[in-house]
C-alpha positions in Angstrom: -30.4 -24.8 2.2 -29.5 -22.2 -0.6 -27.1 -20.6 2.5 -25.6 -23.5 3.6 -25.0 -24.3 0.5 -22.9 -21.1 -0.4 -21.4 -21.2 3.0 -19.9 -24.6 2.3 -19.0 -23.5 -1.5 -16.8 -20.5 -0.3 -15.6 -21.9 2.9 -11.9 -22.7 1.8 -12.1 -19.5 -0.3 -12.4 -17.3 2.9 -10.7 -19.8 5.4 -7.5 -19.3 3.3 -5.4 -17.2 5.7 -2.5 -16.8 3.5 -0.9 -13.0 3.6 -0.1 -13.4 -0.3 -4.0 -14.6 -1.5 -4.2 -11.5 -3.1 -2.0 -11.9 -5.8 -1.9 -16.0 -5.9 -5.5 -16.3 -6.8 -7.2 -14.7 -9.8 -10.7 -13.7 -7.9 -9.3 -13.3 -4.2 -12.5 -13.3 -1.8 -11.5 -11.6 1.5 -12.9 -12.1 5.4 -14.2 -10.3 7.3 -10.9 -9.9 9.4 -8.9 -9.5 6.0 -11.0 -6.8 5.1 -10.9 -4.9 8.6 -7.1 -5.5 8.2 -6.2 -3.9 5.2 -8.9 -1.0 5.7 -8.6 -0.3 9.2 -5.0 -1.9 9.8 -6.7 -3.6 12.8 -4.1 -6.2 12.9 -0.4 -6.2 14.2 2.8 -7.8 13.2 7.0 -8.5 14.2 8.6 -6.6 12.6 12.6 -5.9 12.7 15.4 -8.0 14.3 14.3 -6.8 17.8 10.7 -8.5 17.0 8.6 -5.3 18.5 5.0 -5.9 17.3 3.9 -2.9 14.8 0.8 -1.9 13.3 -0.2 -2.8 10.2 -0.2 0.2 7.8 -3.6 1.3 6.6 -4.4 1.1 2.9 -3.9 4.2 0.8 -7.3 5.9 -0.6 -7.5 5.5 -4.0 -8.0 9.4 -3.8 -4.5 10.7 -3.1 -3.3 8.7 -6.0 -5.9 10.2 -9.0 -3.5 12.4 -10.3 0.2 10.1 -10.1 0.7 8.9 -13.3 2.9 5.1 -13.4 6.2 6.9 -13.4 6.0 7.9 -10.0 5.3 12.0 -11.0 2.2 14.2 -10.1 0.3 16.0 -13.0 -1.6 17.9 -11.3 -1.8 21.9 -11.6 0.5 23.7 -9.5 -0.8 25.8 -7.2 0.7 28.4 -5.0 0.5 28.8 -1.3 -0.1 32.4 0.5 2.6 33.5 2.4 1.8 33.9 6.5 2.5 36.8 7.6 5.8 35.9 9.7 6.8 34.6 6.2 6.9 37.7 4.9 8.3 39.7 7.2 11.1 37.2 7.8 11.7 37.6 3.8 11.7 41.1 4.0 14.3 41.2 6.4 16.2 38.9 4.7 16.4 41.2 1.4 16.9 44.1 3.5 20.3 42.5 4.9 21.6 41.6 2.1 20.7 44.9 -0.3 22.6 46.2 3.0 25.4 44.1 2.8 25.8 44.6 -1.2 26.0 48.4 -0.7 28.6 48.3 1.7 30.7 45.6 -0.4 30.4 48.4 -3.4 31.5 51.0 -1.6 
């Protein structure tokens, strides 16, 4: 009885198909499908003027946003990437050409 009651308490609460019940109720309870949707992105919509069907995007991990502060930049400590070594020998090259060029605009 205690199940059926519940059930019959939350039934318009997860019935509500709306695409906006996140932010029109104050403590939104999502589906099943809802939920699968905005993990998983199982759901597609029309999108554009040509009406092509589109997946839905998935929803960001809180993860990549730890260290984005509200203004939009990243505090995070930079770090610096090792060069390959193609990298370098391109860049050696490339300051080999120009110390080149330089010495024959000086003389």
């Amino acid at each position: 009885m205690l199940v059926r009651l519940t059930t019959l308490c939350l039934y318009e609460e997860i019935s509500n198909a709306h695409p906006d019940k996140m932010t029109r109720e104050e403590y939104p309870i999502m589906s099943d499908n809802q939920y699968r949707r905005k993990t998983e992105g199982r759901h597609v919509r029309r999108g554009g003027t040509n009406g092509k069907l589109k997946p839905l995007t998935r929803e960001v991990p809180l993860s990549l946003a730890v260290n984005m502060a509200t203004d939009g930049r990243e505090y995070r400590y930079p770090s610096r990437r090792e060069r390959d070594v193609q990298e370098a020998m391109d860049i050696e090259f490339y300051y080999q050409v120009t110390r080149e060029n330089r010495e024959l605009c000086r003389s």
